[in-house]
C-alpha positions in Angstrom: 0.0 0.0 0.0 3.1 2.3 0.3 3.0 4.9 -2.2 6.7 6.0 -3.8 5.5 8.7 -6.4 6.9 12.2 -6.1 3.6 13.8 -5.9 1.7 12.2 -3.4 4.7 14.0 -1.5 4.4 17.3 -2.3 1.2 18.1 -2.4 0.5 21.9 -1.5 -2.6 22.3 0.2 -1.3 23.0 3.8 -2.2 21.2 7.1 -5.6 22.7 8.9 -4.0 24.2 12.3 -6.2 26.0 14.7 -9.8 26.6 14.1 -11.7 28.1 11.6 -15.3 29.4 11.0 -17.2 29.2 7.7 -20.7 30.6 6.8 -22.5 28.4 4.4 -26.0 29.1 2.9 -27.9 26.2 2.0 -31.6 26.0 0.7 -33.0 29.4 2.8 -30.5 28.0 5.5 -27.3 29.4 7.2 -24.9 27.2 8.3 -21.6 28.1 10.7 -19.0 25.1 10.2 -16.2 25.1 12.5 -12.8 23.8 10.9 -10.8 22.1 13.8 -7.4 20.9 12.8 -6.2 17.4 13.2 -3.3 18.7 16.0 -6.0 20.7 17.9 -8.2 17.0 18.5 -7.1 17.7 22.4 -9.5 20.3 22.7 -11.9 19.4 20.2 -14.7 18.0 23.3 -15.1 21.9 23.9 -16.6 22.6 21.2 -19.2 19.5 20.9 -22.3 21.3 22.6 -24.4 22.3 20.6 -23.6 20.0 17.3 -25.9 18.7 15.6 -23.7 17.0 12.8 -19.6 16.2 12.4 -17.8 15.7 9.0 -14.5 13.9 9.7 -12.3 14.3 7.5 -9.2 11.8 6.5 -6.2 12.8 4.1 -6.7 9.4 1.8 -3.4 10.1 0.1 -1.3 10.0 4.0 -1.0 6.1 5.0 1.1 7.2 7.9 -1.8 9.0 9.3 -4.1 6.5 9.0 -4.1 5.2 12.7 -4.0 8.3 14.5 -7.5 9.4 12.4 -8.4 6.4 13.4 -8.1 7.0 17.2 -9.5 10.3 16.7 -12.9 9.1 14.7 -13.2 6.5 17.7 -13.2 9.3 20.4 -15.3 11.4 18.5 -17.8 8.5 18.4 -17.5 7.6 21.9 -18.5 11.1 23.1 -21.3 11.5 25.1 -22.3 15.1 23.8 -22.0 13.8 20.0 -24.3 10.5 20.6 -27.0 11.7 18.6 -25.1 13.7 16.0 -24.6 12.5 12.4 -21.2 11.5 11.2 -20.2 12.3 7.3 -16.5 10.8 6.9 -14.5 11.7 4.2 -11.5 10.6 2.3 -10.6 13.9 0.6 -7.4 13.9 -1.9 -8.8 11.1 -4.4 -7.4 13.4 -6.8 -4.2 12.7 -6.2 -2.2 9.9 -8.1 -1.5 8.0 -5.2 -4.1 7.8 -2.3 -6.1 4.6 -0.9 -8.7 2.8 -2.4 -12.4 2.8 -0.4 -12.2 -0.2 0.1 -8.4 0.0 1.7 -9.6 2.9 3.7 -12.6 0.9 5.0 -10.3 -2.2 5.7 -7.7 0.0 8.1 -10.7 1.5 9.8 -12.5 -1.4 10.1 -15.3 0.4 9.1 -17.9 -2.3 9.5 -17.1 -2.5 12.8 -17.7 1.1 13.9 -20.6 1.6 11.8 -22.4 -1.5 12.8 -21.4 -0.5 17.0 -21.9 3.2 16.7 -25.0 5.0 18.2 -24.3 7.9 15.5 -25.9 7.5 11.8 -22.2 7.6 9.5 -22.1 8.0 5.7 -19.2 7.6 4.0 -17.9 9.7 0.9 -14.5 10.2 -1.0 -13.7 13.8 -1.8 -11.2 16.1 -3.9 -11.1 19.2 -1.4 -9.2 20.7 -4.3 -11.0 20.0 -7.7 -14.8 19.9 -5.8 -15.1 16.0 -7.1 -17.9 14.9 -4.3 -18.4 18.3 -2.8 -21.8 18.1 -4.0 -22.7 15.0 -2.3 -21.0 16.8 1.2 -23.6 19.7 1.1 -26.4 17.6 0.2 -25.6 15.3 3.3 -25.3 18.5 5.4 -28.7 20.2 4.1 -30.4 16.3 5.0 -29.3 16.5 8.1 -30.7 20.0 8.5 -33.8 18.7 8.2 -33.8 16.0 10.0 
């Protein structure tokens, strides 16, 4: 599964560090999504009142990050103030030449597993963040879960 093409190293969006707030509009809707980078997971409990819904986002083309997203999609899960919120995971850089198949991703999270012992409804989707491949299908699972 190791991946020894230039690009896959050198790939220039930057890491997500610190927290971020973006106003979306969807339908007659306005949505605030809060970006939390991967190093801020620490304090990431402080921000769970209140949340309806959590998009977890994995970097599909990183295999060495693969466990720790892991660990962090398992806390996530097991928190008591997100029980009844809805999960949208996503593989985002399926643009780029090397990343991991669905199916590997699903394997090394054991996917199955989590969905079949979690409380929380969790869809899966793969994304380009960069070329907006499956960005469509993100907001549409945001404005269902709106309405829910």
């Amino acid at each position: 599964m190791e991946c020894l093409c230039a690009l896959c190293t050198t790939a220039s969006l930057s890491l997500q560090v610190g927290t971020n707030l973006t106003d979306l509009t969807l339908g007659r809707r306005r949505v605030t999504v809060r970006e939390l980078g991967g190093c801020m997971g620490p304090i990431w409990p402080s921000y769970y009142r209140d949340c309806g819904s959590v998009i977890f986002m994995v970097d599909a083309a990183n295999t060495c990050q693969v466990s720790s997203s892991c660990v962090q999609l398992l806390s996530i899960l097991s928190a008591e103030l997100l029980q009844h919120a809805s999960v949208l995971l996503l593989f985002n850089k399926i643009d780029l030449p090397c990343p991991m198949t669905l199916v590997e991703m699903k394997s090394l999270f054991r996917l199955d597993d989590i969905i079949t012992h979690a409380s929380q409804p969790i869809t899966v989707l793969e994304l380009s963040a960069r070329s907006g491949l499956g960005l469509r299908e993100a907001l549409r699972w945001l404005d269902s879960t709106l309405k829910e």
